[in-house]
C-alpha positions in Angstrom: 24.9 111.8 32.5 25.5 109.7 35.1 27.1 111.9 37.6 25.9 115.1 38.3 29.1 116.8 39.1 30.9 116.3 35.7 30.1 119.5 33.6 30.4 118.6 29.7 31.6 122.3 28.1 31.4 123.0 24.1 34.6 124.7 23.4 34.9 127.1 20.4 36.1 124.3 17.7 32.9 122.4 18.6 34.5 119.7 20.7 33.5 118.5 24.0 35.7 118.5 26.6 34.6 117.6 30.3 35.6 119.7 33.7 34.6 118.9 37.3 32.7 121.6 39.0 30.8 121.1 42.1 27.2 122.3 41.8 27.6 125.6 44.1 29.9 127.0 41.5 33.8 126.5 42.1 34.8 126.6 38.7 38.1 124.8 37.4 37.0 123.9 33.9 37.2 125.0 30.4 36.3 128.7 29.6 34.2 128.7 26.7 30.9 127.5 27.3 28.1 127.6 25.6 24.6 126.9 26.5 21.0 126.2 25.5 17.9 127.1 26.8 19.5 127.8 30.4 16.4 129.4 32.6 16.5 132.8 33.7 16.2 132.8 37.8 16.9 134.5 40.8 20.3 133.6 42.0 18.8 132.1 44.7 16.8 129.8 42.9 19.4 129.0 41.4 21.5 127.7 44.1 18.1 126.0 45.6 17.7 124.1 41.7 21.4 122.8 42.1 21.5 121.9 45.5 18.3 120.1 45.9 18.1 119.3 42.1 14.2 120.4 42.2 13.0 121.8 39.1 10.0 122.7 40.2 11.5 125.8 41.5 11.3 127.4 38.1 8.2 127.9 38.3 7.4 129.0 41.9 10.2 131.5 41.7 8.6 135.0 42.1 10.6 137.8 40.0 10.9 139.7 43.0 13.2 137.7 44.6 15.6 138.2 41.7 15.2 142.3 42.9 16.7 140.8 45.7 19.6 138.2 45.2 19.8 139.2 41.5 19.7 137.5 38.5 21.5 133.8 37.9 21.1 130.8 34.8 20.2 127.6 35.7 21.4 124.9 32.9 18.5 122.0 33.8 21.3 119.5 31.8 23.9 120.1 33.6 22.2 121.3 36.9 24.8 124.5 37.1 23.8 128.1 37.8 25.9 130.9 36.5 25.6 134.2 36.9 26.3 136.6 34.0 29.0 139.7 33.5 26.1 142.6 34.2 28.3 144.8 32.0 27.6 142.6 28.8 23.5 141.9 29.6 21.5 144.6 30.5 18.8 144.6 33.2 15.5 145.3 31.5 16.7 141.8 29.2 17.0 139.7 31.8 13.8 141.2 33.8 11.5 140.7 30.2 13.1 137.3 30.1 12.5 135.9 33.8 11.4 132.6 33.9 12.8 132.1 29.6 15.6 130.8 28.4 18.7 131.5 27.1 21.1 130.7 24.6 24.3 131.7 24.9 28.0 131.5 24.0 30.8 132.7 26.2 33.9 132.6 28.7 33.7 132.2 32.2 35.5 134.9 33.4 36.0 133.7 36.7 33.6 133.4 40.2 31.0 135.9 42.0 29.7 134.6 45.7 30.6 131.1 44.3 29.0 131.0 40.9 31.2 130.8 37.4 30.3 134.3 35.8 29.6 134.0 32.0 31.1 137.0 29.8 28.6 136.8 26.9 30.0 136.9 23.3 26.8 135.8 21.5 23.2 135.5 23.2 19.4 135.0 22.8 16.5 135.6 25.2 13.5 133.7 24.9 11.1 135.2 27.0 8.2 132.9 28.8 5.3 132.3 26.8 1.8 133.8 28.4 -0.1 131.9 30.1 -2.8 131.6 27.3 -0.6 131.7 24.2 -1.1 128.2 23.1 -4.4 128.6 23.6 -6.6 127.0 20.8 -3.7 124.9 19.2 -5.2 121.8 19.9 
C-alpha cells in the first residue's frame, strides 16, 4: 500500500472497503474489521510502532510496560494500533499472549486516549513461540 494513512477494512460480506485514519487512532472508517496476526503490545509500543513505523519495537517491548500503559494491537499491514473492549478479552489472555498475534473479527466501538477500540466477536491468540522451540528443525 502506497500510503500509509489509508486503512483497507474487511467488512462482514467479505468486501473491502477503504477508510482514512491517521495512524494515532482517530477513527472515521468502517466498523467491522477484522484482522490477522495483529501483535499483542503495550499501548505504548503501539503508538511508538505507528508513529515511527519501527518494527523492531516488538521485540524490545518489555511486558511490563504493558502493566503500565496497558495492553494495545499493532496491525504491522496496516501500521494501526487498537486497543480492545477489556470487557470482551480477559487479562491473563492477553498477558499469555504478549509479544503473539492475533486474529480477530470485530466492531470498533468507538475511541480510548485516541485509539479505535475493537469489540471482539470472534478471536484467536497465538502466543509467542519459546525461544528454543524450533530448535532441531533444520
Amino acid at each position: 500500500m502506497t500510503n500509509p494513512m489509508m486503512l483497507t477494512v474487511v467488512a462482514s460480506l467479505g468486501v473491502a472497503s477503504a477508510a482514512t485514519s491517521t495512524q494515532l487512532g482517530v477513527w472515521d472508517g468502517e466498523t467491522d474489521v477484522e484482522l490477522y496476526s495483529a501483535v499483542i503490545t503495550a499501548r505504548s509500543c503501539a503508538r511508538e510502532m505507528a508513529k515511527t513505523g519501527n518494527l523492531s519495537i516488538i521485540d524490545t517491548c518489555p511486558p511490563m510496560q504493558a502493566a503500565l500503559t496497558g495492553f494495545a494491537l499493532y496491525d504491522t499491514m496496516e501500521e494501526q494500533a487498537y486497543m480492545l473492549d477489556p470487557q470482551r478479552v480477559y487479562r491473563f489472555e492477553l498477558e499469555l499472549g504478549f509479544g503473539g498475534s492475533v486474529d480477530i473479527y470485530g466492531e470498533i466501538k468507538g475511541t480510548n486516549d485516541g485509539l479505535p477500540v475493537i469489540t471482539p466477536e470472534e478471536y484467536t491468540i497465538t502466543p509467542r513461540p519459546k525461544p528454543d522451540a524450533f530448535k532441531g528443525c533444520l
